[in-house]
N, C-alpha and C positions, 0 to 999 in steps of 0.2 A: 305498765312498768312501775317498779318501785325500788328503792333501795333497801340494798340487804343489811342495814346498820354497818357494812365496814365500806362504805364510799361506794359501790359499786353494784351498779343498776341489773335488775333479775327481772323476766319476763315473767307471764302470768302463763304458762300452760307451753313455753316456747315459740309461741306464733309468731312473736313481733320479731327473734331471729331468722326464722327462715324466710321472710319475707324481705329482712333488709338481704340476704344471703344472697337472692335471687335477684336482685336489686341487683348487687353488685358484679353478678356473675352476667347479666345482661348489659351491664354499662361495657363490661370486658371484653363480652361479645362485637357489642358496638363496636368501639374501640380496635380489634384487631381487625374486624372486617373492614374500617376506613385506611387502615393500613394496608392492605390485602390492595385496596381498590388504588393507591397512592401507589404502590410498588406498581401493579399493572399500568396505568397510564404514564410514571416514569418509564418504563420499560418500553410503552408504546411511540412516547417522544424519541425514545434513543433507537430503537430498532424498525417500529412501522412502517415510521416517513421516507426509510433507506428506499424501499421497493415500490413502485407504481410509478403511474407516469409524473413527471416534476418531481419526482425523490433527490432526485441529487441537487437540481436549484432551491428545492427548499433547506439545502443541508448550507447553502453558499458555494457549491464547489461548481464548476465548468465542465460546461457536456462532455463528455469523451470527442476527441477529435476522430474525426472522418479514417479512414487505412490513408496511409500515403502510396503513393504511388511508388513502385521500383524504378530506383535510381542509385548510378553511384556518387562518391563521395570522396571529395580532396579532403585534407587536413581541414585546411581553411572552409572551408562549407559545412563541415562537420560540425566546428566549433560553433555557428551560428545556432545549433539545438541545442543548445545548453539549459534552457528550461527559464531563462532568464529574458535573453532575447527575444526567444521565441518559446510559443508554449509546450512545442514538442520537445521530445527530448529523446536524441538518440544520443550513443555511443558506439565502439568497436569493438569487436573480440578478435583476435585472430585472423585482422579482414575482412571482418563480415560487422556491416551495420545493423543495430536493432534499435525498435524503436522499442523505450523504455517507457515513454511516457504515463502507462497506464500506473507504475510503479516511482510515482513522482515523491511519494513519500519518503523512499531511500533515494532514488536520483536527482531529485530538483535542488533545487540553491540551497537549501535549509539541511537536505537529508543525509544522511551517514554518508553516504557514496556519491553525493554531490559534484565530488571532486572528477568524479569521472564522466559527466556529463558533457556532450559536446566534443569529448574526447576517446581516444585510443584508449581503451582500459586495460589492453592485454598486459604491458608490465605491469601495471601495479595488481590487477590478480592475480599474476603467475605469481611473484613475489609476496603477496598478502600486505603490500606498504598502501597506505594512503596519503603518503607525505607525496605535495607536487613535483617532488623532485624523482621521482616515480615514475611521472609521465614526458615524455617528450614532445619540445614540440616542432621536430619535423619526422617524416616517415621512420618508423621504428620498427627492420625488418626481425626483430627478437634474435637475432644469429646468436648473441651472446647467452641466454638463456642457456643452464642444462636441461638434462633431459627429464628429470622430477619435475622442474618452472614449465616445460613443455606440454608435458600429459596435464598440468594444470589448468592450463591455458584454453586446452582441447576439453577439458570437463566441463569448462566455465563458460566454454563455446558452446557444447549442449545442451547447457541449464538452459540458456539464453531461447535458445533454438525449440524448447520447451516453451517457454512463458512467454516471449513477446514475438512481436511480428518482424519479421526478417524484411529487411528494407534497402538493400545492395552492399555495392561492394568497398572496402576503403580504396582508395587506389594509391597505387607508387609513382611516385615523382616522372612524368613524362607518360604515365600509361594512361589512354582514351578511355570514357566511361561505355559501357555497353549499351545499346539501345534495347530497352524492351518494348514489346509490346502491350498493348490492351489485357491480351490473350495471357500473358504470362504473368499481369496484375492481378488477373483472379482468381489466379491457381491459389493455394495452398502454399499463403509466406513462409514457411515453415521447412518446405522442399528447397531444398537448394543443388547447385552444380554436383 
């Protein structure tokens, strides 16, 4: 290398540039491939650890609870699955108990739907309110509802009927819980009356 009288360095045949060239195209190399490998093992911590056996204790979270068994449910009994008390968590549709639990992120203490945890949640889905004055708290036979609040009530009883395990019945004020059996705990929670 030498300078070409105006400050600025000139190769002798161009060797000495192609070789810093390659230089730099190999450090680049380097470079995006530890990045490559950095994304991957980010990617491994967030997604990996999800699946196999211990996945979810190594995430901090609580084994999924056992099925409950079919039974029904006073106001008062209900309330004790609020996700606080106890780590289940049911709620009501229409008379019909589900257990939500799996869905702790919208129903448990913290989550958007929180509110209806442990509780009858038919008015406040019919209606779309999540203010507690929404729910009641003794039996709430919806008579006042129209017929729009109605068919919503019955969609919202579907969804439910869809995604979580059907777990008895609400009951009305003076009315006896049903006795199941064994036989009808291992049916398909999903079947109902």
């Amino acid at each position: 290398m030498a300078d070409d009288g105006q400050g600025r360095l000139r190769t002798e045949g161009g060797r000495g540039g192609g070789a810093a060239a390659a230089g730099g195209q190999m450090l680049l190399s380097v470079g995006l491939l530890a990045l490559a490998l950095l994304a991957a093992y980010r990617l491994y911590l967030r997604w990996g650890t999800r699946s196999g056996p211990g996945g979810a204790a190594r995430r901090g979270e609580a084994a999924p609870l056992p099925r409950m068994k079919r039974r029904d449910f006073s106001l008062e009994q209900l309330r004790e699955f609020d996700g606080a008390r106890n780590p289940r968590i049911l709620l009501a549709v229409n008379g019909k108990v589900f257990d939500v639990t799996k869905g702790s992120k919208f129903y448990g203490p913290e989550g958007p739907y929180g509110i209806f945890a442990g509780r009858d949640a038919s008015r406040g889905l019919a209606t779309f309110c999540l203010d507690k004055d929404a729910l009641r708290d003794e039996y709430d036979d919806l008579s006042d509802l129209n017929a729009v609040q109605m068919e919503s009530v019955r969609e919202w009883e579907m969804q439910f009927k869809e995604k979580y395990d059907y777990v008895g019945r609400l009951l009305k004020p003076g009315e006896e819980p049903s006795e199941y059996t064994d036989e009808e705990d291992t049916k398909d929670h999903t079947k109902q009356e």
